[in-house]
mmCIF file of the N, C-alpha and C atoms, coordinates in Angstrom:
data_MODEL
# 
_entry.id   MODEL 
# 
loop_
_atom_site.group_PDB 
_atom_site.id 
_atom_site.type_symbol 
_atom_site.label_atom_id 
_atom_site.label_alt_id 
_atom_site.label_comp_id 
_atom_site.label_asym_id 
_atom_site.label_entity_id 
_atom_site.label_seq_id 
_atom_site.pdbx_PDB_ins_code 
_atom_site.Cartn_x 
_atom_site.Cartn_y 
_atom_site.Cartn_z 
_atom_site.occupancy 
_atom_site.B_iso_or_equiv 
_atom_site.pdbx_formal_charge 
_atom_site.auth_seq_id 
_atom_site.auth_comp_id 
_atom_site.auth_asym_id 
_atom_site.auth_atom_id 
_atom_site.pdbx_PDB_model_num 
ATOM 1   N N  . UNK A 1 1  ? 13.099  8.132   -13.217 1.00 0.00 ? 1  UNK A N  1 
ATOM 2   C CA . UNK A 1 1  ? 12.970  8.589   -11.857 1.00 0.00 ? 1  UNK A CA 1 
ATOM 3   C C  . UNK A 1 1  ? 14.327  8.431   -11.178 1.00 0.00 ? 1  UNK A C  1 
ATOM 4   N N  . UNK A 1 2  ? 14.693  9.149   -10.256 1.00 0.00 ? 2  UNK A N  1 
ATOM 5   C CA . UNK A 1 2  ? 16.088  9.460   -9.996  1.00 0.00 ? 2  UNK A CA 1 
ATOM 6   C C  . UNK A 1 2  ? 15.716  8.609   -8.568  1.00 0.00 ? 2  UNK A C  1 
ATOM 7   N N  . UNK A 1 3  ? 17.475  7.959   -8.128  1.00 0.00 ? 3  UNK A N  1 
ATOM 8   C CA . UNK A 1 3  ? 17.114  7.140   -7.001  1.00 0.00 ? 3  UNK A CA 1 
ATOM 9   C C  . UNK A 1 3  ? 16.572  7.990   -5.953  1.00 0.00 ? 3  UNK A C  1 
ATOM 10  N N  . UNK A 1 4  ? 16.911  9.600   -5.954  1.00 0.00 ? 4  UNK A N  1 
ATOM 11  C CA . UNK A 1 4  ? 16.484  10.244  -4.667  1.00 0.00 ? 4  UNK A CA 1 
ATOM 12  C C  . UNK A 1 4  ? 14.886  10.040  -4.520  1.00 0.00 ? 4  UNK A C  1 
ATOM 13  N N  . UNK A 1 5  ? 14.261  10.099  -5.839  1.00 0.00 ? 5  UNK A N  1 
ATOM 14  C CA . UNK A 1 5  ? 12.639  10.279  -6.020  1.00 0.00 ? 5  UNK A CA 1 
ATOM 15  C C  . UNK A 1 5  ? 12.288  9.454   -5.335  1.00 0.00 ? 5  UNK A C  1 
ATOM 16  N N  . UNK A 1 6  ? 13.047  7.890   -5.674  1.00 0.00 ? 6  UNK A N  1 
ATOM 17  C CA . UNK A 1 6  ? 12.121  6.239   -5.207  1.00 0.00 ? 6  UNK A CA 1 
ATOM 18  C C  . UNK A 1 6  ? 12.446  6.152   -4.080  1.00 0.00 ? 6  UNK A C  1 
ATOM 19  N N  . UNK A 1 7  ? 13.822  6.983   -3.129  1.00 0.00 ? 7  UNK A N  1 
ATOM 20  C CA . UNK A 1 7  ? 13.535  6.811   -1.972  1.00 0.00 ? 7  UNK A CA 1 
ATOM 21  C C  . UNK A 1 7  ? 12.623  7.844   -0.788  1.00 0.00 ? 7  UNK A C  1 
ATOM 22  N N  . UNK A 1 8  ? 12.173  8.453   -1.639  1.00 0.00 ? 8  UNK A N  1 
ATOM 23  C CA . UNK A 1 8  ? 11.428  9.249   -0.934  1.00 0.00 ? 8  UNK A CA 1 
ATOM 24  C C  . UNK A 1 8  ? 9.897   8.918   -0.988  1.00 0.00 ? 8  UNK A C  1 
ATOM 25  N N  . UNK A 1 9  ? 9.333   8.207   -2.571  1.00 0.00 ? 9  UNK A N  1 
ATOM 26  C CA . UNK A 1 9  ? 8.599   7.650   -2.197  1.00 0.00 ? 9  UNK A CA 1 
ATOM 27  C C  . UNK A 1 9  ? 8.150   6.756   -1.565  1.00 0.00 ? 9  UNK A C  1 
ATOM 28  N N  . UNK A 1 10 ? 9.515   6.167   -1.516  1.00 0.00 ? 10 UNK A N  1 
ATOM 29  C CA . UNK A 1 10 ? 9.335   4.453   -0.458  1.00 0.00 ? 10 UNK A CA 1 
ATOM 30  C C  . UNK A 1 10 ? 8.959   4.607   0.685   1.00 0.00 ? 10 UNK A C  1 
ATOM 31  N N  . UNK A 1 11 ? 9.539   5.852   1.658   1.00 0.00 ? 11 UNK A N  1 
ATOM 32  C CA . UNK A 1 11 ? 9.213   6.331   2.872   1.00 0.00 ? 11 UNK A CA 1 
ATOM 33  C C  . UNK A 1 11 ? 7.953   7.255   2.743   1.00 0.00 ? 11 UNK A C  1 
ATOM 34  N N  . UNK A 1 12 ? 7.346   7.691   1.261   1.00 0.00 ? 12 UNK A N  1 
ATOM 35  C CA . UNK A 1 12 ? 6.123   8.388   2.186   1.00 0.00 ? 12 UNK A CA 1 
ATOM 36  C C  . UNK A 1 12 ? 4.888   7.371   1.869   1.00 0.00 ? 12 UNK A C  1 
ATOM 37  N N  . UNK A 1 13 ? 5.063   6.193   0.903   1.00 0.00 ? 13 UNK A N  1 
ATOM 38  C CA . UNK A 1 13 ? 4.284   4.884   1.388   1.00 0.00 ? 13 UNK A CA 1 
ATOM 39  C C  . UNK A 1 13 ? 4.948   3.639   2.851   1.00 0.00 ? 13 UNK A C  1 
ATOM 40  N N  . UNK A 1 14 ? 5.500   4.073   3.251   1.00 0.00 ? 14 UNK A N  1 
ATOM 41  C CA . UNK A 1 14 ? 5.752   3.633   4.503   1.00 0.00 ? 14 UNK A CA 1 
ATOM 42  C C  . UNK A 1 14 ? 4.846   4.353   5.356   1.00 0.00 ? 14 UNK A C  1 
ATOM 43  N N  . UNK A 1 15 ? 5.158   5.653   5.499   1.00 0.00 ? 15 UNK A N  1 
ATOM 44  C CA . UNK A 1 15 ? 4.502   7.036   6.767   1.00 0.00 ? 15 UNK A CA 1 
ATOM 45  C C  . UNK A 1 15 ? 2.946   6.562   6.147   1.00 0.00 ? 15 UNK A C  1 
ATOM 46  N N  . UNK A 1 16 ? 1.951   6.352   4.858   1.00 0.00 ? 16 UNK A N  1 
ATOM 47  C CA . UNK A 1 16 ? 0.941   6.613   4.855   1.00 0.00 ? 16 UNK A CA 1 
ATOM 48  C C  . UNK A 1 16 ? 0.698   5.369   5.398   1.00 0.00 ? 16 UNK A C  1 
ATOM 49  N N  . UNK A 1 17 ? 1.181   4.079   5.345   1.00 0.00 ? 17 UNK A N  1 
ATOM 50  C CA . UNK A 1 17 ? 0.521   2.518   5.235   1.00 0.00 ? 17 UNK A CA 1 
ATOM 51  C C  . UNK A 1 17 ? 1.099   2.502   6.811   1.00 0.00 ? 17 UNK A C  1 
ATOM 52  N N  . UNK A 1 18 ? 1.835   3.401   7.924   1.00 0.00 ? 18 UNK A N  1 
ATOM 53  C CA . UNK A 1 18 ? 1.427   3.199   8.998   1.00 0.00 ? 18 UNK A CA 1 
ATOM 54  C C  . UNK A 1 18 ? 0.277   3.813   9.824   1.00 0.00 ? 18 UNK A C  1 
ATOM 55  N N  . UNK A 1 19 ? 0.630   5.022   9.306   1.00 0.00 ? 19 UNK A N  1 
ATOM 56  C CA . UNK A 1 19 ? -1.108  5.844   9.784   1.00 0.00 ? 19 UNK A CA 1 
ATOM 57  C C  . UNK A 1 19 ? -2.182  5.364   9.725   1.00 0.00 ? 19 UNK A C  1 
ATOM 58  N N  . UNK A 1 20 ? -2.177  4.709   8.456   1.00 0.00 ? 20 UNK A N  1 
ATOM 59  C CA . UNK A 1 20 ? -3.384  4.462   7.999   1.00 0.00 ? 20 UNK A CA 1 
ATOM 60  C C  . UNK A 1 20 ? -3.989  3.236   8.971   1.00 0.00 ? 20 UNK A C  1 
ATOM 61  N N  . UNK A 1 21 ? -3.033  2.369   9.014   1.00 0.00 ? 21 UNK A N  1 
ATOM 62  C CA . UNK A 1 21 ? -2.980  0.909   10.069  1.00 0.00 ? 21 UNK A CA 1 
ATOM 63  C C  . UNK A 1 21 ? -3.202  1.602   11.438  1.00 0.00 ? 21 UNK A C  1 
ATOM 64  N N  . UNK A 1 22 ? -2.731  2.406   11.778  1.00 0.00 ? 22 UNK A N  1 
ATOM 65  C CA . UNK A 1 22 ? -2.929  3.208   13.534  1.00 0.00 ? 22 UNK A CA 1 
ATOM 66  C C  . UNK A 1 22 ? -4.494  3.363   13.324  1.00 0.00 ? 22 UNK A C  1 
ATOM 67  N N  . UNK A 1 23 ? -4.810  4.362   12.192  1.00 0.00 ? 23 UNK A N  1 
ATOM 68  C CA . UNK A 1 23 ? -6.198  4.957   12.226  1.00 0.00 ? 23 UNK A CA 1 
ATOM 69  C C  . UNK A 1 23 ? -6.921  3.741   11.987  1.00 0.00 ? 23 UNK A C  1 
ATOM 70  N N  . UNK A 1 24 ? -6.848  2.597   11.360  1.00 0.00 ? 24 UNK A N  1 
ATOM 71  C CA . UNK A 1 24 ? -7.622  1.532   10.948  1.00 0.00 ? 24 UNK A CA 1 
ATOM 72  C C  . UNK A 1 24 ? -8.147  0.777   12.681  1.00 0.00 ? 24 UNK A C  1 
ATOM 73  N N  . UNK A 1 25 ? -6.699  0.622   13.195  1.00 0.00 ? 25 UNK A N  1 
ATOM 74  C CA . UNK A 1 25 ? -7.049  0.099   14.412  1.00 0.00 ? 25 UNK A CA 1 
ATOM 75  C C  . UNK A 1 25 ? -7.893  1.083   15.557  1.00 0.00 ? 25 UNK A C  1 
ATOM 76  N N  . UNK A 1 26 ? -7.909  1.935   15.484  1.00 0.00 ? 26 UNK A N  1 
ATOM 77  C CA . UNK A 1 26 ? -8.438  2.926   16.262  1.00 0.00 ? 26 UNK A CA 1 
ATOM 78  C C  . UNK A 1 26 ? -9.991  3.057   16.119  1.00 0.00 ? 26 UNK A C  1 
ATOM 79  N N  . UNK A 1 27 ? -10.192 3.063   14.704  1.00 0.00 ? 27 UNK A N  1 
ATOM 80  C CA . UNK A 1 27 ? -11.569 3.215   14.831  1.00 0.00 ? 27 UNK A CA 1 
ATOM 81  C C  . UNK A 1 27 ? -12.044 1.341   14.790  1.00 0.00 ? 27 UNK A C  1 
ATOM 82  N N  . UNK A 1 28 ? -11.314 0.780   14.558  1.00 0.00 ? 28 UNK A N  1 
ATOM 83  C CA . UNK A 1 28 ? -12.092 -0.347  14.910  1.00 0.00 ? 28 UNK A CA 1 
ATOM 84  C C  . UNK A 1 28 ? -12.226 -0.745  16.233  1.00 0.00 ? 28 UNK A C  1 
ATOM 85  N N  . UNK A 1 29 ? -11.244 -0.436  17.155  1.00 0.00 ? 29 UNK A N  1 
ATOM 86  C CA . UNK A 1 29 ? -12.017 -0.288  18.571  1.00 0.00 ? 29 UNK A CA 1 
ATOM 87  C C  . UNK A 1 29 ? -12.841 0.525   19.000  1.00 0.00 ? 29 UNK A C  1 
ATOM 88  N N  . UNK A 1 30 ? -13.161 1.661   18.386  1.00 0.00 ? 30 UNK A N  1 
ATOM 89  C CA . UNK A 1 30 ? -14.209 2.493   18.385  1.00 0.00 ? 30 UNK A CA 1 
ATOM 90  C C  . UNK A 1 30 ? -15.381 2.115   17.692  1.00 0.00 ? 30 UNK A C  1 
ATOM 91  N N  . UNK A 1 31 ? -15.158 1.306   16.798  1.00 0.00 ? 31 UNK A N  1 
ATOM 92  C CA . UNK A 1 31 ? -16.631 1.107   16.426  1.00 0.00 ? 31 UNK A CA 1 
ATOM 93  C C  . UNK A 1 31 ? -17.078 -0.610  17.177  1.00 0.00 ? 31 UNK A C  1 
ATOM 94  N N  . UNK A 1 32 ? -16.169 -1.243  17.834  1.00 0.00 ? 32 UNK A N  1 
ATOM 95  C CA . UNK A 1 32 ? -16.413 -1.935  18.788  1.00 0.00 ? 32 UNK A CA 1 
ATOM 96  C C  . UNK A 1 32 ? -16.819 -1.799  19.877  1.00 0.00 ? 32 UNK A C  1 
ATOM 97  N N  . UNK A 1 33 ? -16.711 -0.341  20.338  1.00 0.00 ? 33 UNK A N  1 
ATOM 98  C CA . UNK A 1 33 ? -17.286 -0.361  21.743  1.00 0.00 ? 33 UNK A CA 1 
ATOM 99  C C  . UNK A 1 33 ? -16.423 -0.208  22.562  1.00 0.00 ? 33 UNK A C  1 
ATOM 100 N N  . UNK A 1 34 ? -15.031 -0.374  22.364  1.00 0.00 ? 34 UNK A N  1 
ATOM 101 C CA . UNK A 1 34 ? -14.049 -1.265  23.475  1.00 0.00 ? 34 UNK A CA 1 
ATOM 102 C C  . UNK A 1 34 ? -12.770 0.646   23.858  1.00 0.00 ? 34 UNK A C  1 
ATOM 103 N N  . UNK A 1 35 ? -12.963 1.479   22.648  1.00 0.00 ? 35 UNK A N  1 
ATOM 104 C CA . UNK A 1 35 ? -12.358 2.493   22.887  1.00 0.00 ? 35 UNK A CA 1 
ATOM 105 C C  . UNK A 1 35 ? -13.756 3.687   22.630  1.00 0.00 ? 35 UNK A C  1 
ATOM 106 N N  . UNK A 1 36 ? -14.180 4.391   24.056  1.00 0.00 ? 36 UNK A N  1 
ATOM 107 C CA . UNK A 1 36 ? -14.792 5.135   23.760  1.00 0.00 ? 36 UNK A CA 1 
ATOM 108 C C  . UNK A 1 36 ? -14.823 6.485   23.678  1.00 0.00 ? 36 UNK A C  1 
ATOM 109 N N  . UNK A 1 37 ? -15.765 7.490   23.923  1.00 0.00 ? 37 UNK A N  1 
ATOM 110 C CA . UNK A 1 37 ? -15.546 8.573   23.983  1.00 0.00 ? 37 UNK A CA 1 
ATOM 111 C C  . UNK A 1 37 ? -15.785 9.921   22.899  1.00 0.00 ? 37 UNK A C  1 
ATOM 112 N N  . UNK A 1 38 ? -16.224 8.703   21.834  1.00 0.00 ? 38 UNK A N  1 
ATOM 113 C CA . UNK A 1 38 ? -16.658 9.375   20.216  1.00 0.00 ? 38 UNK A CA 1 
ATOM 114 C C  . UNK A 1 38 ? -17.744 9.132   19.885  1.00 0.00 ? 38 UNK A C  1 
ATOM 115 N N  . UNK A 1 39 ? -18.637 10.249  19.003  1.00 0.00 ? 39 UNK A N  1 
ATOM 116 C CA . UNK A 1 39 ? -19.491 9.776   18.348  1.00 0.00 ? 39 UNK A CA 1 
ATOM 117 C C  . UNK A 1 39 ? -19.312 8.651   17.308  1.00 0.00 ? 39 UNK A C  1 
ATOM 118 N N  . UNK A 1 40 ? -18.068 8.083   17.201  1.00 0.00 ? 40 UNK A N  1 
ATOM 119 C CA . UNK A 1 40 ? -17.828 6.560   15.966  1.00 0.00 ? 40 UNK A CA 1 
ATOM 120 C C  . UNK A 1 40 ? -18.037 5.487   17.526  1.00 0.00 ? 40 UNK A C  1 
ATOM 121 N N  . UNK A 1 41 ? -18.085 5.395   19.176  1.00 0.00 ? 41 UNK A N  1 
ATOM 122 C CA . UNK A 1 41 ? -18.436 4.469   19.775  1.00 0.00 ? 41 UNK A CA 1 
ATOM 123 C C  . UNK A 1 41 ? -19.199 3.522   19.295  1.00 0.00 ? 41 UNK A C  1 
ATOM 124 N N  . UNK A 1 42 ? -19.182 2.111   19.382  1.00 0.00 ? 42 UNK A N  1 
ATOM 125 C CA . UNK A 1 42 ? -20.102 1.959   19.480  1.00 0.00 ? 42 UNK A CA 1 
ATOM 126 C C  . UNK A 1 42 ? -21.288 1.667   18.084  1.00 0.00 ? 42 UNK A C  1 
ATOM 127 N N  . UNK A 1 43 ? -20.472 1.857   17.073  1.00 0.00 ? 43 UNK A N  1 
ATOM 128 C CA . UNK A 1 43 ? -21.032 1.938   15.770  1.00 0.00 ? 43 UNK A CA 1 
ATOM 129 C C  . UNK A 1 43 ? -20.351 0.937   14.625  1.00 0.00 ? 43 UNK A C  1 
ATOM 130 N N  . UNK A 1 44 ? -20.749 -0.138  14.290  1.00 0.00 ? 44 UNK A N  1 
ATOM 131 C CA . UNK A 1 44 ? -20.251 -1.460  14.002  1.00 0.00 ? 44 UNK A CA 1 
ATOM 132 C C  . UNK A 1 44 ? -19.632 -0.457  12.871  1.00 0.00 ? 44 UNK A C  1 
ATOM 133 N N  . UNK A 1 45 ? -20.299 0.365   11.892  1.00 0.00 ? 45 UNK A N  1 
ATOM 134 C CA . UNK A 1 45 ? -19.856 0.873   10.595  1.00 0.00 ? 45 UNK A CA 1 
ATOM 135 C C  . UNK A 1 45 ? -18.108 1.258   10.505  1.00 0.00 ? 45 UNK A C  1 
ATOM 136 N N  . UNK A 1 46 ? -18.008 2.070   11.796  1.00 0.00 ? 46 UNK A N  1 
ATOM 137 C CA . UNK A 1 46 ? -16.917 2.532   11.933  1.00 0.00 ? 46 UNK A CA 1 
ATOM 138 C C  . UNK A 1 46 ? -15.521 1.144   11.869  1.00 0.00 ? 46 UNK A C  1 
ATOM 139 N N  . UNK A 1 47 ? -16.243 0.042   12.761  1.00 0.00 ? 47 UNK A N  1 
ATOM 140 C CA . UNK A 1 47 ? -15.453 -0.885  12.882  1.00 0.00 ? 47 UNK A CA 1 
ATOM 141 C C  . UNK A 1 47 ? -15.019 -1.311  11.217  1.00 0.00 ? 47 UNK A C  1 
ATOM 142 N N  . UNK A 1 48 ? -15.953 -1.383  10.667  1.00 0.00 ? 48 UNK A N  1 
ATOM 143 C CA . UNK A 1 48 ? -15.655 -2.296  9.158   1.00 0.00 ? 48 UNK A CA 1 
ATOM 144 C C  . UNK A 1 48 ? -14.725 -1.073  8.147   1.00 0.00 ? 48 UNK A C  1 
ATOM 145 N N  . UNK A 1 49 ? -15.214 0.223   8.221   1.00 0.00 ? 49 UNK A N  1 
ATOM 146 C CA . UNK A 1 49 ? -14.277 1.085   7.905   1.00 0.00 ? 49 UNK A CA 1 
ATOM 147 C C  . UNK A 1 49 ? -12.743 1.621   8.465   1.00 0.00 ? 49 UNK A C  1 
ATOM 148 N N  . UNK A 1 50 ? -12.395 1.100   9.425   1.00 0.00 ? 50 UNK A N  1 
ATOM 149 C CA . UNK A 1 50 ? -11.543 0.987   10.101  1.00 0.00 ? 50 UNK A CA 1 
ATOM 150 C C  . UNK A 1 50 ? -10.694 -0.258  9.776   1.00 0.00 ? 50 UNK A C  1 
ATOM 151 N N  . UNK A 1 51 ? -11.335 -1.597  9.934   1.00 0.00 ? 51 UNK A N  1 
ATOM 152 C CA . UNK A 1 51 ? -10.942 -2.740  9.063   1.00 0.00 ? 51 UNK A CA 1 
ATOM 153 C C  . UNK A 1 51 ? -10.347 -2.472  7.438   1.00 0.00 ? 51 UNK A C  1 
ATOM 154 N N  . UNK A 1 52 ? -11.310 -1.709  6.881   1.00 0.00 ? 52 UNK A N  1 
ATOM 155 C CA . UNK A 1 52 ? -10.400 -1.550  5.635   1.00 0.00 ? 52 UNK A CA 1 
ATOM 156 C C  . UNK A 1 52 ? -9.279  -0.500  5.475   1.00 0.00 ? 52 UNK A C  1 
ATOM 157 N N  . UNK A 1 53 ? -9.429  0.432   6.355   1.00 0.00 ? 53 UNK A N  1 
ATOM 158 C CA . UNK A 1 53 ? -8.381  1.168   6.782   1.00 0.00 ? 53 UNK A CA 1 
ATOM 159 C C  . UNK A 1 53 ? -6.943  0.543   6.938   1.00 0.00 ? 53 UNK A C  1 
ATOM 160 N N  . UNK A 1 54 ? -7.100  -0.582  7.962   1.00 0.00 ? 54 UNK A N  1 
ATOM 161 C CA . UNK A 1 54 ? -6.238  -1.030  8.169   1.00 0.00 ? 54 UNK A CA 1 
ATOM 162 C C  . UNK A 1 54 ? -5.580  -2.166  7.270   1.00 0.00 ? 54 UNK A C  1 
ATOM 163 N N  . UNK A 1 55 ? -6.124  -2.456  6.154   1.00 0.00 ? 55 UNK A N  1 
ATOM 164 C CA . UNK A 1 55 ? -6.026  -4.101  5.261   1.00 0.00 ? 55 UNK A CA 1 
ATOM 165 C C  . UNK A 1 55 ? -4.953  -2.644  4.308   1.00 0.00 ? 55 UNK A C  1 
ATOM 166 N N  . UNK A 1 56 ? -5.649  -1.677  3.795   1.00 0.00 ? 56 UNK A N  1 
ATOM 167 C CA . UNK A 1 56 ? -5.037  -0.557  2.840   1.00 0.00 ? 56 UNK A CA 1 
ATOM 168 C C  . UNK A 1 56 ? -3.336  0.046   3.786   1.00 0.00 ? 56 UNK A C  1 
ATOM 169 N N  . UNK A 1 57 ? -3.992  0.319   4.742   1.00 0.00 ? 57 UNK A N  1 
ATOM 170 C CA . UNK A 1 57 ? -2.018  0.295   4.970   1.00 0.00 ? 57 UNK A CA 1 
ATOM 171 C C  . UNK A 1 57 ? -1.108  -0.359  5.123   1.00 0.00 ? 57 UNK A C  1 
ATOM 172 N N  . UNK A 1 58 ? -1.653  -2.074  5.853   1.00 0.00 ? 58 UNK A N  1 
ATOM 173 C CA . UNK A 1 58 ? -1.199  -2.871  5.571   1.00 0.00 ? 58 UNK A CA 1 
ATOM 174 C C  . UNK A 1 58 ? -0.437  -2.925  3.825   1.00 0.00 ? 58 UNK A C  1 
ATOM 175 N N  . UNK A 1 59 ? -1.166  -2.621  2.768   1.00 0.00 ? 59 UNK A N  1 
ATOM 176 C CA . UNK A 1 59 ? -0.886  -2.874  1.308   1.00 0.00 ? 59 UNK A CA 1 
ATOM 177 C C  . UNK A 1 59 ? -0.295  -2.089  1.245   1.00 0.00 ? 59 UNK A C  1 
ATOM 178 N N  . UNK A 1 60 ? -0.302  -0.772  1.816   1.00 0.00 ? 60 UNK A N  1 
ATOM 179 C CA . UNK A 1 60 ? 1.129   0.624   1.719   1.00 0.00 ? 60 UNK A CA 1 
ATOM 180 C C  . UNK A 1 60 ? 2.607   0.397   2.143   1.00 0.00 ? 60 UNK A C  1 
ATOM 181 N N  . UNK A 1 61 ? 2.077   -0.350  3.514   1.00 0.00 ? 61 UNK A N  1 
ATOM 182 C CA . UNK A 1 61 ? 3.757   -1.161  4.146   1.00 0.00 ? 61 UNK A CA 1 
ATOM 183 C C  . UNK A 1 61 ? 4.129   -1.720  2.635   1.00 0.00 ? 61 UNK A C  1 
ATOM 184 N N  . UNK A 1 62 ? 3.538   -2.653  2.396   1.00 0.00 ? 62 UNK A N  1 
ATOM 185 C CA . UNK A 1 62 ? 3.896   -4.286  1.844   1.00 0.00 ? 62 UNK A CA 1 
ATOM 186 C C  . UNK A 1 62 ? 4.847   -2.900  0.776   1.00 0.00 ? 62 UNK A C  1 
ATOM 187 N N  . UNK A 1 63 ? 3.819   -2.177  -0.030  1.00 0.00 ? 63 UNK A N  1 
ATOM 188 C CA . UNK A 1 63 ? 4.556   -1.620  -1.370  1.00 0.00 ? 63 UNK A CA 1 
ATOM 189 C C  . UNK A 1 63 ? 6.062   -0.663  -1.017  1.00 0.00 ? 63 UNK A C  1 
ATOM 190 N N  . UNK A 1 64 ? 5.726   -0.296  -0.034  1.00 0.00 ? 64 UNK A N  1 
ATOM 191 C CA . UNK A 1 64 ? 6.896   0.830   0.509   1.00 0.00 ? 64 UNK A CA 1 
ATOM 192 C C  . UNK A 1 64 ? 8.219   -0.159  1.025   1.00 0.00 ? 64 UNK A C  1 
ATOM 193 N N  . UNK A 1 65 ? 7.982   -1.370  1.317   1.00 0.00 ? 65 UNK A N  1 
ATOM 194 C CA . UNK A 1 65 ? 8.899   -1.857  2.045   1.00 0.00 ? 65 UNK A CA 1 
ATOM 195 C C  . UNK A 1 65 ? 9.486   -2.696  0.561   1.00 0.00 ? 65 UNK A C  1 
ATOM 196 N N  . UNK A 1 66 ? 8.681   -3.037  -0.192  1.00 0.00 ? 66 UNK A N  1 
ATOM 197 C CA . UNK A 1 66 ? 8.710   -4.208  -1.216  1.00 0.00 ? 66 UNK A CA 1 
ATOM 198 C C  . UNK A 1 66 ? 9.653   -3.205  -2.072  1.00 0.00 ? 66 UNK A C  1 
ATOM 199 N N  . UNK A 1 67 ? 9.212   -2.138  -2.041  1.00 0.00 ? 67 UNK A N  1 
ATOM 200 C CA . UNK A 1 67 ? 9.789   -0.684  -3.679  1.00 0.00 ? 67 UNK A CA 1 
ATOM 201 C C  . UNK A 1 67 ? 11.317  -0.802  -3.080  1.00 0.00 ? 67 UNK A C  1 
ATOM 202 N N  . UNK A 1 68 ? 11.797  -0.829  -1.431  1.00 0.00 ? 68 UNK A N  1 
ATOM 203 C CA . UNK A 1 68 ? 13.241  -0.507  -1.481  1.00 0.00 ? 68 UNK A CA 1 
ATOM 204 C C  . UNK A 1 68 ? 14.119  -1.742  -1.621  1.00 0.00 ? 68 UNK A C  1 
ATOM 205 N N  . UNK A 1 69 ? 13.472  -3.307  -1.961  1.00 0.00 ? 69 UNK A N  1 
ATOM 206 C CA . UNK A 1 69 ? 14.338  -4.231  -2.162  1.00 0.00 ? 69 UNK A CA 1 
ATOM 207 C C  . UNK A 1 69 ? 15.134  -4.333  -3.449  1.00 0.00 ? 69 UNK A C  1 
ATOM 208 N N  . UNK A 1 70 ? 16.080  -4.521  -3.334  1.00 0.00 ? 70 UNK A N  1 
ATOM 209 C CA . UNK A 1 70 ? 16.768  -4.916  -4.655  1.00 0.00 ? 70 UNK A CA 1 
ATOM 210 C C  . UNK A 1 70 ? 16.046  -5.996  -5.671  1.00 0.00 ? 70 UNK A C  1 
ATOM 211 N N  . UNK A 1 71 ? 16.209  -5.935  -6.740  1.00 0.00 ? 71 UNK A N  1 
ATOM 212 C CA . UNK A 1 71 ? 15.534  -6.947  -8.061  1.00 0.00 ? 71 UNK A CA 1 
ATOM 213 C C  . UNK A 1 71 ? 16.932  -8.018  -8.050  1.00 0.00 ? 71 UNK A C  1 
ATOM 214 N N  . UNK A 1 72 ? 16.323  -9.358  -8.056  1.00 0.00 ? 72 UNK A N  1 
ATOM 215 C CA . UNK A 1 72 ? 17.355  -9.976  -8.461  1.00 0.00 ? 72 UNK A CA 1 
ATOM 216 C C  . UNK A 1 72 ? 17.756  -10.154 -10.127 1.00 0.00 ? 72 UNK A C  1 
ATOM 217 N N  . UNK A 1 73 ? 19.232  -10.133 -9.750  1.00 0.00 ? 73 UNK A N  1 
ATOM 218 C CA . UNK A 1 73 ? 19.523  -10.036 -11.521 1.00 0.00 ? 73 UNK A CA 1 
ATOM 219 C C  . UNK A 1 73 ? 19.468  -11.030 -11.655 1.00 0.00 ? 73 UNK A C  1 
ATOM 220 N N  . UNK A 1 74 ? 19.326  -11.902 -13.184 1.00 0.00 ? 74 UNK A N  1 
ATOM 221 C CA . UNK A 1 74 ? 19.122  -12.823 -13.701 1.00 0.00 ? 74 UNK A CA 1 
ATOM 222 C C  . UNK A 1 74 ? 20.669  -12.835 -14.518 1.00 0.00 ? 74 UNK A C  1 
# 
């Protein structure tokens, strides 16, 4: 894989593992009650799917940010 490839993937697991964390938080105030205006109001389900929403981009940061560090040489 050519360095251009790994840095392009590094940034489009960055762009997905923040969306994903925006959308995670979003519907978990929506399924809290606390952001309304949707049929997901109000609907605990949404909250826990939203929760994992957000744990999964969280793990997209970690890999996207983790892929552009250098390896230490030994």
């Amino acid at each position: 894989m050519s360095r251009q490839d790994a840095g392009a993937i590094r940034w489009m697991l960055i762009a997905a593992g923040v969306l994903s964390s925006l959308t995670g938080v979003v519907w978990v105030l929506q399924g809290l009650n606390i952001l309304g205006g949707s049929f997901m109001s109000g609907r605990s389900t949404w909250g826990w799917i939203g929760a994992i929403a957000f744990v999964i981009g969280l793990g997209l940061l970690y890999l996207g940010i983790r892929k552009g560090t250098p390896k230490a040489k030994e």
